[in-house]
MILO-134202 format. One record per residue (C-alpha): x, y, z; residue in one letter. Coordinates in steps of 0.001 Angstrom, whole numbers, padded with zeros to 6 digits, always signed. Layout:
BEGIN
XYZa
...
//
This chain:
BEGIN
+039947+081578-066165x
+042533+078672-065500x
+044984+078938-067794x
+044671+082271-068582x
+045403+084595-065491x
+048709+082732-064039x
+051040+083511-061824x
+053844+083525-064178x
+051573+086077-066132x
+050593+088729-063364x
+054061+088519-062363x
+055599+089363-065735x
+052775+091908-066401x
+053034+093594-062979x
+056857+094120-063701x
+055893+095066-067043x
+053638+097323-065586x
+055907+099248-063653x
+058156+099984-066048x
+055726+100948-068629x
+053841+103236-066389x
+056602+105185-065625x
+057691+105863-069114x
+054163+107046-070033x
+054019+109328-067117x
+057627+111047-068981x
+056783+110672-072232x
+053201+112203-071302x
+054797+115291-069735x
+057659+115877-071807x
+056261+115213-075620x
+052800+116064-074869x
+051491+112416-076225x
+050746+109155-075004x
+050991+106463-077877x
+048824+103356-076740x
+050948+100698-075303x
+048290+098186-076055x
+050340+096300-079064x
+054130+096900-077039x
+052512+094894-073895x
+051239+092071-076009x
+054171+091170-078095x
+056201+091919-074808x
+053780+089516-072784x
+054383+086652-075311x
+057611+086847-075676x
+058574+086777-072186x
+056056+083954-071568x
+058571+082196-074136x
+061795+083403-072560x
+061781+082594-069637x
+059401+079757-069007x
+059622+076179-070222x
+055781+075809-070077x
+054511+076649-073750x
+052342+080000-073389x
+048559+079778-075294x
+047598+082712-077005x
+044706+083534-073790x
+047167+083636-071196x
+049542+086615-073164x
+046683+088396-073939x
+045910+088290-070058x
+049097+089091-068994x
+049442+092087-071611x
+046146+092863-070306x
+048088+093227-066881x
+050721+095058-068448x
+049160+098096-070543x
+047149+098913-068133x
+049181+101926-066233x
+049784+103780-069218x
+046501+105460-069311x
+046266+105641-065644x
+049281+107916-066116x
+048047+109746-068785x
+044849+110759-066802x
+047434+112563-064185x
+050170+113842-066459x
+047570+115354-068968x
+045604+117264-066486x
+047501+117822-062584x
+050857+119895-063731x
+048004+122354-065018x
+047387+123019-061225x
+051605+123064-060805x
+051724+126238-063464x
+048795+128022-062027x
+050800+127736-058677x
+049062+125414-056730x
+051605+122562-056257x
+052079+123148-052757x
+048347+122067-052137x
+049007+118232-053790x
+050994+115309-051956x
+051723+112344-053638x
+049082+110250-051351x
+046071+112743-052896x
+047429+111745-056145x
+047420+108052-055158x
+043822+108441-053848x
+042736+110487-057379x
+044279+107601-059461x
+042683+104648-056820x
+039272+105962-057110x
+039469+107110-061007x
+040870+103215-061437x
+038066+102302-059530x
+035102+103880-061483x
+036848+102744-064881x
+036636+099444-064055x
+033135+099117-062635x
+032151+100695-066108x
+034158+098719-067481x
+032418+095761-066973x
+029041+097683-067570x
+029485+098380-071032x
+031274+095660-072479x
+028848+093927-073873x
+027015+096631-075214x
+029894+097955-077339x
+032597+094815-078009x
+029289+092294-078602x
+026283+094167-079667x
+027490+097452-081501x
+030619+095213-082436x
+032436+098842-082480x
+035963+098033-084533x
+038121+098746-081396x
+041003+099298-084222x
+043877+098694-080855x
+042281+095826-079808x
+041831+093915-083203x
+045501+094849-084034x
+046807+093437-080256x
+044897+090079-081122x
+046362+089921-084439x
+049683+091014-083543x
+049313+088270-081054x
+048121+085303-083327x
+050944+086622-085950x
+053608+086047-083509x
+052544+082421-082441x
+052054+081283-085850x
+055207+083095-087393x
+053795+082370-091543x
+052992+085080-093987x
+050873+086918-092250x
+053344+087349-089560x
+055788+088339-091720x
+053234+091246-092930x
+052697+092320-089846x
+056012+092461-088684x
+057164+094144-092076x
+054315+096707-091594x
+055797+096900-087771x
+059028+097606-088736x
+058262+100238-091690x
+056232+102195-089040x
+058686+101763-086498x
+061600+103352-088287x
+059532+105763-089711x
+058506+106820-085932x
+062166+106875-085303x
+063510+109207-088171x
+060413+111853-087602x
+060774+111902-083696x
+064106+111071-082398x
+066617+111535-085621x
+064282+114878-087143x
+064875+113298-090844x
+060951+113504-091556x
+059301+116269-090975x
+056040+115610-088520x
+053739+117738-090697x
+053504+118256-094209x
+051390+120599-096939x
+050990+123094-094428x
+048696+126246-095396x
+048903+129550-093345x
+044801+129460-092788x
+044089+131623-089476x
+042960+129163-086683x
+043475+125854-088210x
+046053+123850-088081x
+045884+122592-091965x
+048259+119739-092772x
+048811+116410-092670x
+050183+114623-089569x
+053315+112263-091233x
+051524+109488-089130x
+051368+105814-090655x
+049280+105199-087576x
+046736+107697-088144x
+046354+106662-091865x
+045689+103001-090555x
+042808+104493-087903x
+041249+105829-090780x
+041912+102581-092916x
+040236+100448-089890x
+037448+102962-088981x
+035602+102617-091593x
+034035+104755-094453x
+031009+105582-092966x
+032047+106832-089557x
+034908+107999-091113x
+032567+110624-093291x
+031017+111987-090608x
+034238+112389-088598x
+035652+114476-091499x
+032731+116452-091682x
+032630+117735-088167x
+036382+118759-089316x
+035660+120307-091785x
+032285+122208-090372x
+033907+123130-086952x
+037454+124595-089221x
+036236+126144-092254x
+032144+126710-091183x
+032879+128329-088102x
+036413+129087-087752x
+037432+130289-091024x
+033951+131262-091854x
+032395+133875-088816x
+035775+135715-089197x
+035225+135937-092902x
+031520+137548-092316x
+032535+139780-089423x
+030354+137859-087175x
+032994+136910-084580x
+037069+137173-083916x
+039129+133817-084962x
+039722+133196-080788x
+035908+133329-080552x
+034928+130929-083079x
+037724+128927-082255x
+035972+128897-078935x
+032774+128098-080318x
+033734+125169-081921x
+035901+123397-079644x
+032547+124047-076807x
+030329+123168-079504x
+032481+119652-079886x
+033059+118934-076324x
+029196+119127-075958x
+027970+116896-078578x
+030608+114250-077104x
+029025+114802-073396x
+025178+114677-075009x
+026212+111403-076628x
+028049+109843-073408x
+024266+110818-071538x
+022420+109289-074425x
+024727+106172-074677x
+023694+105504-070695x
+019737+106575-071334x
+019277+104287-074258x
+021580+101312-074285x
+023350+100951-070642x
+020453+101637-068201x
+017638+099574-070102x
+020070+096493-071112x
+021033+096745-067468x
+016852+096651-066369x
+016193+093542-069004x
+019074+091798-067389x
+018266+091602-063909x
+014514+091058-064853x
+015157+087771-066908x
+017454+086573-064436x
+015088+087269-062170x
+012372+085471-063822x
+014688+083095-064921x
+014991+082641-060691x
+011340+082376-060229x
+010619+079625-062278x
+013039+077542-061553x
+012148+077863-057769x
+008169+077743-058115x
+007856+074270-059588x
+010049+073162-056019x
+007433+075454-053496x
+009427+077807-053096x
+008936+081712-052451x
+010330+084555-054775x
+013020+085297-051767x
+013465+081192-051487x
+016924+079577-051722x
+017286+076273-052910x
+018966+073940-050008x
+018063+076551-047863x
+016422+075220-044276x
+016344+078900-042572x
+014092+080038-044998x
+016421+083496-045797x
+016920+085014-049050x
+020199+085293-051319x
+020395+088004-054229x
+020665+086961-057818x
+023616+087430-059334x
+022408+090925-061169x
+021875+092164-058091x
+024746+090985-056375x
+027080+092415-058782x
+024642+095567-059289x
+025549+095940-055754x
+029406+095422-055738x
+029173+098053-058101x
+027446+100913-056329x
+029620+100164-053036x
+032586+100655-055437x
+031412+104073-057014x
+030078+105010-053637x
+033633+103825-051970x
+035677+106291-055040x
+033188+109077-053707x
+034014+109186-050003x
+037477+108447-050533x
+037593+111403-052893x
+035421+113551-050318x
+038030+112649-047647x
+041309+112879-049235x
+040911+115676-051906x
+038715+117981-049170x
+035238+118060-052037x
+031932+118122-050585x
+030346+115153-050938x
+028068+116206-053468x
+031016+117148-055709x
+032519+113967-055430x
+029295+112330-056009x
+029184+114265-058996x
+032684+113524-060036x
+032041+109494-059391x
+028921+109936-062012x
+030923+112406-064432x
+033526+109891-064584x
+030759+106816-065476x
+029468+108901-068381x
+032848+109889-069658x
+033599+106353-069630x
+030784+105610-071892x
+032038+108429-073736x
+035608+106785-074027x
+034183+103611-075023x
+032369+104927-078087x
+035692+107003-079627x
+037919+104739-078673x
+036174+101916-080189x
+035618+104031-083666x
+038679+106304-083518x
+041391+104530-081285x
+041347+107981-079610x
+040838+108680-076462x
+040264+111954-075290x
+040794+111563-071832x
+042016+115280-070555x
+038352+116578-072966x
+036425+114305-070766x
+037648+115811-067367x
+037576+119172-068746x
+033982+118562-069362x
+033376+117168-065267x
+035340+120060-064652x
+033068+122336-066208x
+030047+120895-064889x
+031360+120681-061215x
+031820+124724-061741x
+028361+125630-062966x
+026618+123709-059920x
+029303+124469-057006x
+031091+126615-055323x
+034865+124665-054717x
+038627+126138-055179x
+040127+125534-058463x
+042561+123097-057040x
+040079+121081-056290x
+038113+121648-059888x
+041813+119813-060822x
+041357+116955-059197x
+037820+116131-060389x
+039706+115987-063723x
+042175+114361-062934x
+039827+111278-061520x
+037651+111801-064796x
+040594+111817-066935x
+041394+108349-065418x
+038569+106374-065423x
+038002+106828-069117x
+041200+106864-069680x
+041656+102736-068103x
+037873+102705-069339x
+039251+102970-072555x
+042258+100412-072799x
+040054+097992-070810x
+037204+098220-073944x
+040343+097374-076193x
+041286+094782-074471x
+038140+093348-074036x
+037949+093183-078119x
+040915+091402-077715x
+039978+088802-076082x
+036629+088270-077878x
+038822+087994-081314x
+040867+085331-079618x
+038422+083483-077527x
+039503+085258-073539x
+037479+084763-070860x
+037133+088500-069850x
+036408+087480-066403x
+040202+086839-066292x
+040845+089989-068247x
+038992+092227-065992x
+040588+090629-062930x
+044041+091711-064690x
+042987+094990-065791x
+042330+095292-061799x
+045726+094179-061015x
+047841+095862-063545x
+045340+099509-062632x
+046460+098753-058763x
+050336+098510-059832x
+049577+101658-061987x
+048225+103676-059567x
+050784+102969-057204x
+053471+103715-060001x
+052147+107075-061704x
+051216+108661-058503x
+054948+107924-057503x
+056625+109013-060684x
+054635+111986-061092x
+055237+113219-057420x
+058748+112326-058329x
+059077+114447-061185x
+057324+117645-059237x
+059999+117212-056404x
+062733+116714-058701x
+062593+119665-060775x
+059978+121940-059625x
+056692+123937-060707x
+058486+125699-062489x
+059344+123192-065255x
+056247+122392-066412x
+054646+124451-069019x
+054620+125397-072460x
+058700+126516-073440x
+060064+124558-070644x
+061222+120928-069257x
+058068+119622-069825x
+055427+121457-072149x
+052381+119355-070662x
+050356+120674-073918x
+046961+118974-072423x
+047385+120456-068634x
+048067+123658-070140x
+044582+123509-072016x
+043041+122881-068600x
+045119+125058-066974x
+043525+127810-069422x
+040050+126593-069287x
+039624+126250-065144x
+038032+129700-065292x
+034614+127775-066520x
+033562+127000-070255x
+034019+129242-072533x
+030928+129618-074556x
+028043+128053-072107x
+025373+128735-075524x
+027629+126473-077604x
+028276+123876-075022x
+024575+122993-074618x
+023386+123240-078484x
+026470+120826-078795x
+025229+118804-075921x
+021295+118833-077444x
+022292+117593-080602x
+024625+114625-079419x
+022025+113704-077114x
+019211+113660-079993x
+021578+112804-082675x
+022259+109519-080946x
+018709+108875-080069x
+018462+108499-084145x
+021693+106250-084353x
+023558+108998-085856x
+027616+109075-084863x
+027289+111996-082830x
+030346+111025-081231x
+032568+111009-084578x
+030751+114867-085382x
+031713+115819-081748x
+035700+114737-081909x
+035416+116185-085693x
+034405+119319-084091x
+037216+119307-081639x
+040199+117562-082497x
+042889+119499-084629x
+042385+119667-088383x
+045329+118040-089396x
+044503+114636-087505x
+041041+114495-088763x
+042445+115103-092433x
+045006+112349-091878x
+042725+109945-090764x
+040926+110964-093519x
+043078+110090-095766x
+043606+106349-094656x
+039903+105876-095098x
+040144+107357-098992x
+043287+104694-099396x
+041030+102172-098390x
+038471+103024-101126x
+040917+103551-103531x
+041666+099616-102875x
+038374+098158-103155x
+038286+099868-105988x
+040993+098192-107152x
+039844+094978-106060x
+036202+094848-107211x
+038036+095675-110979x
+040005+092284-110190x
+037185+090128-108939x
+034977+091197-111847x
+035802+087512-114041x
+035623+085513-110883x
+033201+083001-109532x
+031283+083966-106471x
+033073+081202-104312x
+036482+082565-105496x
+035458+086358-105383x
+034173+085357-101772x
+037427+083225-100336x
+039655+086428-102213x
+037524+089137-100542x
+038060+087623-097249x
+041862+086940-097712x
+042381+090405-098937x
+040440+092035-096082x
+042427+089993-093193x
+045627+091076-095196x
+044733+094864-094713x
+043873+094320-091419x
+047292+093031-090574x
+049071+095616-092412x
+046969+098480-091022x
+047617+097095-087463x
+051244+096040-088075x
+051543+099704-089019x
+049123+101138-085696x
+051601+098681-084039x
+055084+099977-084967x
+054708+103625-084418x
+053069+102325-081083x
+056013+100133-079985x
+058148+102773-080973x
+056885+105574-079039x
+057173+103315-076203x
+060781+102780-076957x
+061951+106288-076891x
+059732+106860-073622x
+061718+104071-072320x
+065350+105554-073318x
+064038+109798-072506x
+062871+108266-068713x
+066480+106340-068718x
+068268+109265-069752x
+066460+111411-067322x
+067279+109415-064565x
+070780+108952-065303x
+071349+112559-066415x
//
């Protein structure tokens, strides 16, 4: 870790932070979107490093202190996309700013400790693409080198940027385009470089099945049970988002059974053998300590850290028991709804760069409602803690790709994440109790100051789930889809995310065919040295100009966040 998590870093990240934080929470509330902040932090991180420090800063140490520095964004988005729901249904006398403080504490708290859970199993051993983090680390190595391929990042930075700027601050491009009229789908295509480059970096395969979810949740069900009299438009709409939400939850419970809970078992039993024989050959007994002359035993380091894990899930419990008035049951439930979801986050996130953070609480919130009888405030704010965890869960997993493209100890990148979820806590519960006592219940909703699109859907949906049938064939099928390494998570967020994302996306994976295409024709008279070393140079050059263009409409969301929250506060 020396080297890496510095002072001069958690300070400049912390501050960083702060200001990002509070943007998101605006930007969250008021455009009904959260870009990822993931590739702003680390080109902010480095360049400050430079600025204002005569100390040269290594590539490790900016990706920690970005680390730091992204890491309140989706710690805001897990309040603003689910609490104001609570606010329009006219509960907002029932929330103080400490309860939200508490909800984004223990939701911080339960991201993390998964966190560190499923790292390995998805950044080393799936070796999921994690599209954000690849395009942080290259954005990162792009600016220290400053050749070619930092120019093509940058130029891919800068197309995306402006283009980010004339559709959603100067209204020259229109956001969607090729619209059809089709009742209950949303047909079009998003004017999104970034969603054509998640589609570039997904990958064909996944890719496929992500489409095909689309298109069977839109046209099979949607379009099609209207067609045949067999249901109205609202119920098959209904259908098919329950039918989505539950395939995602199967494969989050599927993604624990078969790869977190047995890697976890085969851990702590080598170590523990590992233990054994090292302290047999010496005399010793299997609860022997080496050096030890009072004949007591110490816990392996599985154990220990198995341990420091359940105290913290058990710690997010009772303070969510205590300060949000839930059984303890519920918020037992809540704690393990939130673990799951993060596994759930992982998985998208690291195929998608989407993170459905508000879909995941909805489904906790569900759950909580079948098994117990609480008020619907408090149905809120087992969201809301959901919503966070995966929500950190999921910038933490791209960070953690990161740092094993560049070589970062993700000890140090954990303790950042830690630091920089603390300072976001602190920051989003603030802002967003700000924002309530600033301009009222009242303001939040769909037509007014701040449309909150995702706390409306949860708003709508705290009644209980709308098709139970649909939810648990959706949840079967992820669950056994995934047993048979099938994507079930790509199906379920083709089930349930709009059409015209999934078709945009779509069409950055057909681009990308279209160009091997292309380049197989060229390598055909080649030797297989020189059709390898121009394979390789070609595929690093599309991954910098995919991420330069992920990158730009990132940074520049972030930028108008930055001047709305400004203009806010001075208007």
């Amino acid at each position: 870790m020396k080297g890496q998590l510095t002072l001069r870093g958690v300070v400049i990240g912390c501050i960083g932070c702060a200001l990002i934080t509070a943007s998101s929470v605006y930007v969250a509330l008021k455009m009904g979107a959260l870009p990822w902040p993931i590739i702003f932090a680390a080109l902010l991180s480095l360049f400050a490093l430079r600025a204002i420090t005569r100390r040269p800063a290594s590539l490790n140490e900016a990706n920690v202190t970005h680390t730091i520095m992204s890491s309140g964004a989706m710690v805001a988005g897990g309040l603003a996309f689910t609490i104001p729901g609570a606010w329009m249904l006219g509960l907002g006398d029932g929330i103080s700013t400490g309860q939200l403080l508490v909800i984004a504490l223990a939701g911080s708290a339960v991201g993390l400790v998964a966190s560190i859970a499923l790292r390995r199993h998805f950044v080393e051993q799936a070796n999921l693409e994690f599209p954000l983090g690849q395009a942080a680390a290259e954005t990162l190595k792009a600016g220290n080198a400053g050749s070619r391929t930092g120019a093509k990042l940058f130029g891919a930075m800068g197309f995306a940027g402006v283009w980010a700027l004339l559709r959603d601050a100067l209204h020259v491009i229109p956001s969607m385009v090729g619209q059809l009229a089709i009742p209950g789908v949303t047909f079009g295509i998003y004017a999104s470089p970034m969603m054509l480059a998640v589609g570039f970096l997904v990958g064909t395969g996944a890719m496929v099945v992500w489409f095909a979810g689309a298109v069977f949740a839109n046209f099979g069900i949607i379009v099609g049970a209207p067609a045949f009299g067999v249901a109205s438009v609202e119920s098959a709409q209904q259908v098919a988002s329950c039918l989505g939400m539950g395939c995602m939850m199967g494969c989050g419970v599927a993604v624990i059974v078969r790869d977190i809970l047995p890697l976890g078992v085969r851990t702590i039993k080598a170590k523990a053998k590992a233990s054994r024989e090292c302290a047999e050959p010496l005399g010793l007994t299997a609860t022997g300590v080496i050096g030890s002359t009072a004949g007591g035993s110490k816990m392996s380091a599985p154990v220990r850290n198995a341990s420091v894990a359940i105290l913290a899930l058990a710690a997010a419990a009772v303070a969510a028991c205590i300060a949000l008035e839930l059984p303890l049951g519920v918020a037992a439930l809540a704690v393990a709804c939130a673990f799951v979801a993060c596994a759930m986050s992982a998985q998208s996130v690291g195929q998608t760069s989407i993170d459905p953070m508000e879909i995941f609480g909805l489904i906790a919130l569900f759950l909580v409602a079948v098994v117990a009888n609480v008020g619907q405030l408090q149905l809120f704010f087992v969201a809301a803690l959901v919503a966070v965890a995966c929500g950190l869960a999921g910038d933490v997993m791209n960070d953690f790709k990161a740092g094993a493209v560049l070589g970062t100890d993700p000890r140090a990148q954990w303790v950042g994440q830690g630091i920089g979820a603390l300072v976001g806590s602190v920051v989003a519960a603030l802002s967003v109790g700000l924002l309530f006592t600033a301009y009222g219940p009242d303001a939040f909703g769909v037509g007014r100051e701040f449309v909150s699109a995702q706390a409306s859907v949860v708003a709508t949906m705290v009644g209980g789930v709308p098709n139970m049938p649909a939810f648990l064939v959706g949840a079967a099928a992820g669950f056994a889809l995934y047993l048979v390494r099938f994507p079930a998570m790509m199906l379920g967020l083709g089930m349930y995310l709009p059409f015209y994302m999934s078709l945009t996306a779509f069409l950055g994976v057909v681009a990308k065919a279209v160009v091997d295409l292309v380049r197989k024709a060229k390598l055909a008279n080649l030797t297989q040295d020189e059709r390898t070393q121009r394979q390789q140079a070609w595929d690093e050059s599309g991954l910098v100009i995919a991420s330069g263009l992920l990158g730009g409409e990132s940074v520049m969301g972030i930028v108008l966040a930055m001047l709305l929250t400004g203009m806010a506060f001075m208007g």
